[in-house]
N, C-alpha and C positions, 0 to 999 in steps of 0.2 A: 248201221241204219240203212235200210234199203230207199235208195235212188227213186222218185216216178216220176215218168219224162209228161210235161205238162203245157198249153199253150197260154201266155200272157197277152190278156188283150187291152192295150191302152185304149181309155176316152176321157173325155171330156161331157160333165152335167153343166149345165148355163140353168138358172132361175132366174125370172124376168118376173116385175108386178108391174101391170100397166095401169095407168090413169081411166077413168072414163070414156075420154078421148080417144081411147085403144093407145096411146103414143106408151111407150113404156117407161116409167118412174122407178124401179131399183130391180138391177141386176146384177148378180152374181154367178161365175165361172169356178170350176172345181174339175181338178185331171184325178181321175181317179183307175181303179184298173181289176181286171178279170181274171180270174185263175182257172183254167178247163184242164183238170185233171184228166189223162188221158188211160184210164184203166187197165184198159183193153188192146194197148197198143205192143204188138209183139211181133216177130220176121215174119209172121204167116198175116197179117192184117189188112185187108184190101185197103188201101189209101186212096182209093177215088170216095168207096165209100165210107168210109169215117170223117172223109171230111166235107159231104156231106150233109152228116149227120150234125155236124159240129157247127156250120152255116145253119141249118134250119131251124137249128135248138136254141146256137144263140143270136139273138136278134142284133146284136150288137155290131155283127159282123155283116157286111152287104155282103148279095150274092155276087157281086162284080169280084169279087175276092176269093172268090173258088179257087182259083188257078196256084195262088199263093197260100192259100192254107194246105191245099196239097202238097207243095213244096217244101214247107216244113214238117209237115207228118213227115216225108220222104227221109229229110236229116235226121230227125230223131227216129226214125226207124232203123236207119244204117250208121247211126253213129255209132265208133267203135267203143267197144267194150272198154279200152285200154281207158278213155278218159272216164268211165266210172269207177277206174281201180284207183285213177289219182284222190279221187276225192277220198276216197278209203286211208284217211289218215291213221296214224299212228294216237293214240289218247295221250292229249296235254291240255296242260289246263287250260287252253281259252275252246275247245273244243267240248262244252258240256251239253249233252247229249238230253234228249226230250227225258222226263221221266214219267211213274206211274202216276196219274192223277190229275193229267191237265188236256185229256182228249175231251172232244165235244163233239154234239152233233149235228150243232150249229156253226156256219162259217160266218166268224166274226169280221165286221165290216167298220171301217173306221169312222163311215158319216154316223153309227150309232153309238160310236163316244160315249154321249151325253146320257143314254140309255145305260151302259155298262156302271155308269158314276154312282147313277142313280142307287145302284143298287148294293154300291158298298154302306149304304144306310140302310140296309136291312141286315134281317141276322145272318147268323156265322154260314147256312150253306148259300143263300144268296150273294152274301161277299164272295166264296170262294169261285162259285159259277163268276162273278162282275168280274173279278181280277183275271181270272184264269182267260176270259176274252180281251180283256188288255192284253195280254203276253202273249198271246195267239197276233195280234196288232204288233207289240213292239217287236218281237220275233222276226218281222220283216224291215229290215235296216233302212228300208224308204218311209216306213211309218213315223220313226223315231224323231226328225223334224219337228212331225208335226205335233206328235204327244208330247212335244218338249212345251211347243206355245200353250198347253193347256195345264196350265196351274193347278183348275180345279182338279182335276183326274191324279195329276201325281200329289196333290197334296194330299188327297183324301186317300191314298194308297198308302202316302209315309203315316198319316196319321190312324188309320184301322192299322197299320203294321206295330205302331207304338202300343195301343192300347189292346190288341189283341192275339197279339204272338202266341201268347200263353195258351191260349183256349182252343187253338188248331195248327195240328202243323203244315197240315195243306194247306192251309191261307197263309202262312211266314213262309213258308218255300214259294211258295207261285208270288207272293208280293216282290218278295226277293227275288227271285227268276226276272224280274219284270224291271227292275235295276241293273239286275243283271247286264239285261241285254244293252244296257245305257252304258254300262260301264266298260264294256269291249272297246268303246271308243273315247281316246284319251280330251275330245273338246265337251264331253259330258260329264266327265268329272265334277266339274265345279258344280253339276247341280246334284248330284248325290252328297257329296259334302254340305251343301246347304239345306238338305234335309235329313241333316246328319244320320243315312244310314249306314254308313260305316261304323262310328260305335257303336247303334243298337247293333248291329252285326256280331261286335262282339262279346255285346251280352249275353245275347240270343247261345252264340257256340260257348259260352263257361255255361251259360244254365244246363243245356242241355249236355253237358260232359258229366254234369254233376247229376242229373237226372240217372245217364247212364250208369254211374256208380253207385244209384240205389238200386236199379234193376238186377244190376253184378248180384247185389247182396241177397236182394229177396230171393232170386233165383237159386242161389247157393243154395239158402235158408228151407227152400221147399223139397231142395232136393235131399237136404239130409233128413228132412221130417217124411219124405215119402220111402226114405231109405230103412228109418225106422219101424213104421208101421208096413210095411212091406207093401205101398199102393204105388204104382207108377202115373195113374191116370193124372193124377192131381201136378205134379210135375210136369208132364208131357201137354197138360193143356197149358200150362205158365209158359213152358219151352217157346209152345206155337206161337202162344201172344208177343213174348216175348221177340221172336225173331220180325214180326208183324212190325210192331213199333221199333226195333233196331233198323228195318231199310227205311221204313219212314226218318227216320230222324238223321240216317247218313245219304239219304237223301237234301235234307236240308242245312246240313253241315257241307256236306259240299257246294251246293249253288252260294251258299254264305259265305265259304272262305276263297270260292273260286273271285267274288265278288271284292272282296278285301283284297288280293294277290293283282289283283287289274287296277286296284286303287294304289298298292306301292309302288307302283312307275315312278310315284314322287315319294322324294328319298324325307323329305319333309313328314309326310303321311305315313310313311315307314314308320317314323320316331317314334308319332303319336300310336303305333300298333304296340310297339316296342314297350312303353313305358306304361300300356296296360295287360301288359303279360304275354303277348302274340307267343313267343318262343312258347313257353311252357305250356300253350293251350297246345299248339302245336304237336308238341312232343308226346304229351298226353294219348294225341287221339291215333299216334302209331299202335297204339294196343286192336286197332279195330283191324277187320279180317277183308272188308272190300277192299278190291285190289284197285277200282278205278279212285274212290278214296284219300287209298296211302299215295299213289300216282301225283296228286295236287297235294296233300301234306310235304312229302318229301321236296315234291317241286318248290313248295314256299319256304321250306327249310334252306336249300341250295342257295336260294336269292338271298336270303336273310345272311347267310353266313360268309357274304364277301365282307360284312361290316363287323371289327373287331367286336363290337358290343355284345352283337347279336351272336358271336363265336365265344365269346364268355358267356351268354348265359346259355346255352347248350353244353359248355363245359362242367356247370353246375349239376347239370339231373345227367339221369339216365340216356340218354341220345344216341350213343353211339352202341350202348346194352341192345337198345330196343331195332336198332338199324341191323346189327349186326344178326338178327333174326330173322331179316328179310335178302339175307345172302345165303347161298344163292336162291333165289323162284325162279317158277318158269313163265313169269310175268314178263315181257322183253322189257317193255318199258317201266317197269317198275322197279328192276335189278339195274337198268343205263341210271336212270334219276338217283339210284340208292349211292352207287358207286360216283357217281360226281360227286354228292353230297360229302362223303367218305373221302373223296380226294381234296377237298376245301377244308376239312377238318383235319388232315392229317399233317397239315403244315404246322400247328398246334403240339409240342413236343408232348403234352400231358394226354393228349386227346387218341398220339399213337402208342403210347404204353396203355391206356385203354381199350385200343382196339385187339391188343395183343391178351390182354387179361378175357376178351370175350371172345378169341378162339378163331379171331378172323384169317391167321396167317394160312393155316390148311384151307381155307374157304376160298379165299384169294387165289392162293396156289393153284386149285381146280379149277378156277376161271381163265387161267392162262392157254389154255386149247380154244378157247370160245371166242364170241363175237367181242364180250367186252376184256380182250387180253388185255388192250391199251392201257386202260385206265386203272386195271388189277395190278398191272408192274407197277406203276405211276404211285399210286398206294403202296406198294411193297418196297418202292424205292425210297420212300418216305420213310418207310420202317426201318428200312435197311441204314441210314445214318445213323442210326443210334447206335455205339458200339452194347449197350446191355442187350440188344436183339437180335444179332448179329449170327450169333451161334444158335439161335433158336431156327433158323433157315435151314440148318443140318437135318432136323430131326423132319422135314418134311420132304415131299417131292419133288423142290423146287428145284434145285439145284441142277441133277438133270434135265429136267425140262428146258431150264435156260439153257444149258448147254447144247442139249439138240435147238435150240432158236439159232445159237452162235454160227452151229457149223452148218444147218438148214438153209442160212441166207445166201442168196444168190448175188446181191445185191455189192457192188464194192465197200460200200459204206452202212454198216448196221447202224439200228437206229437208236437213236440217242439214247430213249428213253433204257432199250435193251442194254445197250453198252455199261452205260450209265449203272445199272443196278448189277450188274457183273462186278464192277470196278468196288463197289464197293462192299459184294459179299467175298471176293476175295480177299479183304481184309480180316477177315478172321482164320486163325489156324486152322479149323477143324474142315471150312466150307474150302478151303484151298487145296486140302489133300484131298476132297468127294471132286474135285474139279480136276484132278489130277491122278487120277483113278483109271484106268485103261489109256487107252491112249490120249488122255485127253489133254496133257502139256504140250503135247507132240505137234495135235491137231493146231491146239493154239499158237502154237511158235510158225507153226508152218504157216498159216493165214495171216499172221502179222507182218512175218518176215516179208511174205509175197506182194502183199497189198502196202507195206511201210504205214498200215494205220496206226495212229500213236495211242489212241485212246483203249485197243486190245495190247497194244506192248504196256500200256497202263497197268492192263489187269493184271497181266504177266507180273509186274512188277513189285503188284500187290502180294501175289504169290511168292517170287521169291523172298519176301522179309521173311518169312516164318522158319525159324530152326525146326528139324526132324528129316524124315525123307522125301518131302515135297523142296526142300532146298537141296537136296544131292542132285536130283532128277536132272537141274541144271548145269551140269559138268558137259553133260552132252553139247550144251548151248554155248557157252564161250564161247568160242570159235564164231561160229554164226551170229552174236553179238559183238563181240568186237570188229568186224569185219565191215559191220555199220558203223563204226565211229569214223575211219578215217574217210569215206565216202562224203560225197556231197549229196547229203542224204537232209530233210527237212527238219529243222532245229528241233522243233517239238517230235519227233520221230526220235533223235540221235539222244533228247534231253532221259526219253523214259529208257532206251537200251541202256544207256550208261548209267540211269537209275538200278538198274538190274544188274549189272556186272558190280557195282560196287555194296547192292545187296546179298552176295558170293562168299560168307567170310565161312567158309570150305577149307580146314587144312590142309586136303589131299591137293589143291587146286596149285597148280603152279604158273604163278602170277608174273616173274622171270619171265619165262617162256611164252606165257600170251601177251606181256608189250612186247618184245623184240621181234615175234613174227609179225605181229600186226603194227610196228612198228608205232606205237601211241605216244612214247615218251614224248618227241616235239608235239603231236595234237597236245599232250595233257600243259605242256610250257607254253605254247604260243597261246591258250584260249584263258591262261592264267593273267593274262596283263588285263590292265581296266579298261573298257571298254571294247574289247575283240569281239565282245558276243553279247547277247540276254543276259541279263544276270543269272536268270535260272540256268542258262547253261553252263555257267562260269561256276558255280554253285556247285552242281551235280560232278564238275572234273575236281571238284576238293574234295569233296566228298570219296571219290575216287583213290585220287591222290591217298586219303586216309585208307582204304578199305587195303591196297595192296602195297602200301607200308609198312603193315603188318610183317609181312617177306622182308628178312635182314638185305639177302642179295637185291629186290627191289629196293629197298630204302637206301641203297647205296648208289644204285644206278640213279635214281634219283634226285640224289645232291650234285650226284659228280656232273648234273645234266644242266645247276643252277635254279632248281626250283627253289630250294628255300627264299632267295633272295627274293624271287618272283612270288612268293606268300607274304613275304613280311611288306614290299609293296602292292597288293593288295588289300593286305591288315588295313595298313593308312590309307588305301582307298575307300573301304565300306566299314571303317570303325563305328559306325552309326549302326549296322546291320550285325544286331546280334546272332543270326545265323552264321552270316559268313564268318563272322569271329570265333565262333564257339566250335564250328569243324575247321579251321586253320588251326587254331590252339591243338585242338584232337591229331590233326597232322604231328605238330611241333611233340606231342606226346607221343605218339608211334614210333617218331623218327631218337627222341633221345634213350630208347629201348636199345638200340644199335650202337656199337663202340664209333663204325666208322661215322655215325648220320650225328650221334652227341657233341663228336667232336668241333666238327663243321658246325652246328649248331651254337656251342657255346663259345668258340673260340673266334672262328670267323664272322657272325653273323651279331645281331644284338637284339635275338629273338627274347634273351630271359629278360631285357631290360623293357620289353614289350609287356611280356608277361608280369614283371610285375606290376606292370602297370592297370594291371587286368585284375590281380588279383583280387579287388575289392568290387567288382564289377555287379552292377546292381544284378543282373540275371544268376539266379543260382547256378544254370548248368555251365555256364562259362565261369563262374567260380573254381565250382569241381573240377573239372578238366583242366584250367590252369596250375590251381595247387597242385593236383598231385601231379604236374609237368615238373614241375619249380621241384619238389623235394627230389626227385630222382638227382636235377643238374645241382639241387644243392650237397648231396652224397657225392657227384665227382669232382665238383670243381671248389674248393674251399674258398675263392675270392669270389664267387658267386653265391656258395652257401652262407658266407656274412653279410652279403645285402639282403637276402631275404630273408635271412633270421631280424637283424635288424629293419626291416620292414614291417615283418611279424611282430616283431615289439612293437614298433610304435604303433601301428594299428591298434594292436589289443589294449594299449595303454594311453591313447591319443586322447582320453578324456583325463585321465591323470596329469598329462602332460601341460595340454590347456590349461588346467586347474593351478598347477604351477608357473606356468610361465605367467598366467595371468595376477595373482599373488605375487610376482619378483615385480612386477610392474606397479602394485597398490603397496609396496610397501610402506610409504610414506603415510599412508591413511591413518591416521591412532582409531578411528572407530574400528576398527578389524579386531582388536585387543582391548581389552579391561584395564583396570590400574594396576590388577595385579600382576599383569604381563602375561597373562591367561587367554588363549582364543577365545573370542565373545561368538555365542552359537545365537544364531539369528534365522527364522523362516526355514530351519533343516540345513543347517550349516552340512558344507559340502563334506567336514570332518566328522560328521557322523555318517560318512558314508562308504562304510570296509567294502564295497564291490568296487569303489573304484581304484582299493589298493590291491586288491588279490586279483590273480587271472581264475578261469575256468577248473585252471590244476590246482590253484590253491597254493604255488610254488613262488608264487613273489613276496618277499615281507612289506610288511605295514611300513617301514621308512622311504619303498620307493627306489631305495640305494642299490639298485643290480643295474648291473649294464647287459648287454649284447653279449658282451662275453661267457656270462653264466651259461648261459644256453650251449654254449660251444664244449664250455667244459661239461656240462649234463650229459651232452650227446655223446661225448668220447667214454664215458660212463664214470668221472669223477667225483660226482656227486650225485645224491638220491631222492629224489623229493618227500616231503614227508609224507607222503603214502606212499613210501618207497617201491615207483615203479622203476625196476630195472631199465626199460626200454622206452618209456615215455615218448621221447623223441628218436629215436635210433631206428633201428632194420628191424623189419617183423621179423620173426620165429618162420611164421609161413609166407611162401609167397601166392597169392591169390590170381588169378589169370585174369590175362589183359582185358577190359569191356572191349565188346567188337566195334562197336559203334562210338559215336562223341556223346548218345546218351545212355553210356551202360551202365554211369557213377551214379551209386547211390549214395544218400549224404550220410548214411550209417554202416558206409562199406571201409574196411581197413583197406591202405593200399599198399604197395611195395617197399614205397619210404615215405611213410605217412608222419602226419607231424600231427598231436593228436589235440595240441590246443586248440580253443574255440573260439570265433570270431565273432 
């Protein structure tokens, strides 16, 4: 909208009625004021004479005031250009712009009110002339006062607006327009609300959606009937109409919803939009092709969608289909509003498998060289938590790109948001070896190392989990990882390098050789006591401990250094923390692989009598990892294989057991028995119940009468179950290879000396 620089001239009218007497009997004073459009004012303009001109024309002004009208022609002659570019905003919704159909050739004056009123009691184009000179009035923020104290004028405006919407749409746009301008400011709300045009508002926008969708039709309709009879005319004139009444009416869609969007300031008024369908009309009118339009749609969408309600019901339709159409344009502001929109929904887990079903990940991707990068990752970071999306980041251009951000940054500290979506597309196999593809582990080791950021050794970290050639790569790195443990280097720096060194489980690697030179074994013992450190560091050195346990000759260096004792004091420090329990266990399992580390183990230490204590442990994966500890020390140690055989029995049989013990205590009861000295079956007597005398093998008989010992003899192979498995309990046939980790056990996995009952 072009700028004209213009002079405001303030006065004051006085009306006085005198008596007879000449003395004066009622008066009345009114400030009122002048607008001298200055047309013709440009660098080449004389300013002596335009102003004048401007004195003699208007009477308003004495000629004592020459001096000073010239002195502002002066300023607006030489004001800089620069404060007309400010005013040149960017298009948001409270900036709604004049439209087609409210110019005039009269300048409307506000002492003739009473005139303009008059004439919304005439028909439909004298209404639209009356109102269209109210809004030319309220348009100016000093008038609004006064049009507030005048009842008549806006009642009769809400009231031709009720009963006439229908019949024009330049009278409901310009009436509306004219609230409008009330509603820009939040102490005039209350009088729009009491002329409740806020719900005609949104009658007004479902009619007219629904209008729109018979237009859709007819216009199909003509165009297949001109298609048939081979005329275009008959079409092309519906087209013209058509697009005629399409700007009219998203002209009046807009001032109507820009209207509504100034009234949900109050989260109250929201509700009541809410619970007459706002979202869905909303969504609806994303189908339409004006960009200034979608600009206040989307905008109203964003605000709406901080409140979970209003984010379910956009989860319900098509919303993110229809957005997802408007990425990217070359709209600025209408791609910023889409993309905010799109980052408030994408915390919504249904809402970002959605966004991935409508093909936004390449679109996103392409946005990361541009102005809205920010907000593109911010979205994509979002997707990226998802492990089912994870791999879908491969198949685009992402992943380079991030990577040139990584090593592009000059800055010591990358930024969050960047970092941040690294960390977590390195979690997939596939995106870890495209990151690791020319030099790019190299680059990343180098920058992490130099800078000690922990959140890129994160990445790293992420990278090394992945078995293939992207975990060899790091053989080069030991050395320069470990070399950061024993430094006084930043806990959370020291926490992720040793998260990576103990994600290494690399045959070739020799694990010997990288504690003795870097000398780790006292770091890995002294940060083993409770309280030395963070948990999480404490944590990440067992974890360790486990990884190069693995190595016979480490797991001997090991013991011989007193770690064990230092786990099992630990054990009884966080037996609450099923983590730390579940990779200590994982340790105690590494180590009884080893003759020398079993020994120490079983004989010196009273790690199995830990473990059994574990073995029932509600977490399944500390289950796993403990059993199959327990059968290995119960294969070498026979005074340890009979407690846990007998443990395993009474476990498996501990409802049998109760059942009896509880029976030797009632035996006195005669109701337990009939006259005939017959168990009396009562509610599902417990004696109808063969699962609690058989185990899972089906190997215990119905009286209950086996001890511990059967099992012993089973295992030795002197007896055969009757599905005569040779090996039930004994040594596999094959041996399966160790899990690298404390979570490799699967619960359908045979182990070494697995014991095959069920618990």
């Amino acid at each position: 909208m072009c700028l004209q620089k213009a002079l405001v001239v303030q006065y004051e009218v006085e009306a006085t009625i005198l008596r007879e007497t000449g003395d004066p009997m009622l008066g009345e004073r009114k400030e009122c004021q002048k607008i001298i459009r200055l047309k013709s004012l440009n660098s080449n303009t004389d300013i002596a004479s335009l102003a004048r001109k401007v004195v003699e024309e208007c009477r308003l002004i004495s000629p004592s005031r020459l001096p000073e009208v010239e002195q502002l022609l002066f300023y607006l002659q030489n004001r800089k250009k620069s404060a007309e570019k400010k005013e040149k905003k960017q298009i948001k919704p409270r900036d709604l712009t004049p439209f087609e159909g409210i110019e005039l050739d009269e300048e409307a004056n506000i002492n003739s009110i009473d005139d303009y009123v008059e004439l919304l009691y005439e028909d439909i184009p004298e209404k639209i002339r009356g109102a269209t000179l109210i809004l030319h009035l309220a348009r100016n923020p000093d008038n609004l006062e006064e049009l507030l104290q005048n009842e008549t004028a806006l009642g009769a405006l809400a009231r031709v607006l009720r009963e006439d919407w229908k019949q024009s749409v330049d009278l409901a746009t310009t009436i509306i327009y004219v609230f409008f301008c009330f509603s820009s400011f939040s102490q005039f709300h209350g009088l729009i609300t009491h002329y409740k045009i806020g719900a005609l508002c949104m009658s007004i926008i479902e009619h007219e959606l629904k209008r729109y969708d018979l237009w859709q039709d007819e216009l199909q309709k003509k165009k297949k009937a001109d298609i048939l009879s081979n005329l275009k005319k008959e079409y092309e004139k519906a087209l013209k109409k058509y697009h005629g009444l399409l700007t009219k009416q998203e002209q009046l869609l807009r001032v109507a919803l820009y209207l509504l969007l100034n009234l949900s300031e109050d989260t109250r008024t929201e509700l009541k939009m809410r619970n007459k369908n706002i979202v869905h009309l909303l969504v609806k009118t994303l189908d339409r092709d004006s960009e200034e339009l979608l600009v206040l749609v989307v905008s109203f969408l964003k605000k709406l969608s901080i409140f979970l309600e209003n984010k379910n019901d956009m989860a319900e339709i098509d919303t993110v289909e229809k957005l997802a159409k408007l990425v990217p344009c070359e709209h600025e502001d209408l791609l910023n509003v889409t993309l905010r929109l799109l980052l408030n929904l994408s915390f919504d887990t249904g809402l970002r498998s959605k966004m991935v079903q409508a093909d936004l990940l390449p679109k996103l991707t392409s946005l990361l060289d541009e102005a809205q990068r920010q907000i593109a990752m911010c979205i994509l970071y979002h997707i990226s938590m998802d492990d089912r999306f994870k791999s879908m980041f491969a198949y685009t251009d992402c992943i380079p790109q991030v990577m040139k951000m990584l090593f592009d940054c000059v800055e010591e500290r990358i930024d969050a948001e960047l970092i941040s979506f690294c960390i977590n597309l390195a979690a997939n196999k596939r995106n870890a070896q495209i990151m690791c593809e020319g030099n790019g582990l190299k680059m990343l080791m180098k920058r992490a190392l130099k800078l000690k950021d922990p959140l890129m050794m994160k990445m790293i970290r992420n990278i090394s989990q992945h078995d293939g050639p992207s975990k060899n790569l790091f053989i080069d790195y030991v050395g320069d990882l470990a070399a950061q443990i024993g430094l006084k280097e930043e806990e959370e720096f020291v926490i992720e390098c040793l998260g990576t060194l103990s994600n290494l489980t690399i045959p070739d690697l020799d694990w010997e050789l990288v504690l003795k030179e870097y000398n780790l074994v006292p770091y890995l013992k002294d940060h083993l006591k409770p309280g030395s450190a963070e948990d999480d560091l404490i944590l990440e050195v067992v974890i360790m401990i486990g990884t190069v346990s693995m190595d016979d000759s480490c797991a001997v260096m090991l013991a011989k250094s007193g770690i064990i004792p230092a786990l099992i004091e630990l054990l009884n420090a966080q037996q609450e923390d099923d983590e730390f329990v579940c990779q200590i266990v994982y340790v105690f399992y590494q180590m009884v692989f080893h003759q020398a580390t079993r020994d120490v183990i079983i004989k010196e230490t009273q790690a199995p009598a830990y473990l059994i204590d574990l073995m029932h442990d509600k977490n399944a994966e500390i289950r796993k990892v403990c059993d199959n500890t327990l059968d290995i020390i119960a294969e070498y140690d026979v005074e340890w294989g009979k407690k846990i055989q007998s443990e395993k029995f009474r476990w498996h049989n501990s409802q049998w057991l109760e059942m009896v013990e509880n029976r030797q205590m009632d035996e006195a009861e005669p109701f337990m028995y009939g006259d005939d000295g017959e168990p009396f079956l009562q509610n599902g007597d417990i004696l109808e119940r063969p699962d609690l005398f058989y185990s899972a093998d089906g190997i215990i008989p119905a009286d209950g009468a086996i001890s511990p010992e059967f099992f012993t003899d089973f295992q030795n192979g002197d007896l055969l179950g009757p599905q005569g498995f040779p090996n039930g309990y004994g040594q596999m046939g094959v041996t399966p290879a160790r899990p690298a980790t404390a979570y490799g056990f699967r619960p359908d996995e045979q182990f070494y000396y697995g014991y095959t009952a069920s618990r």
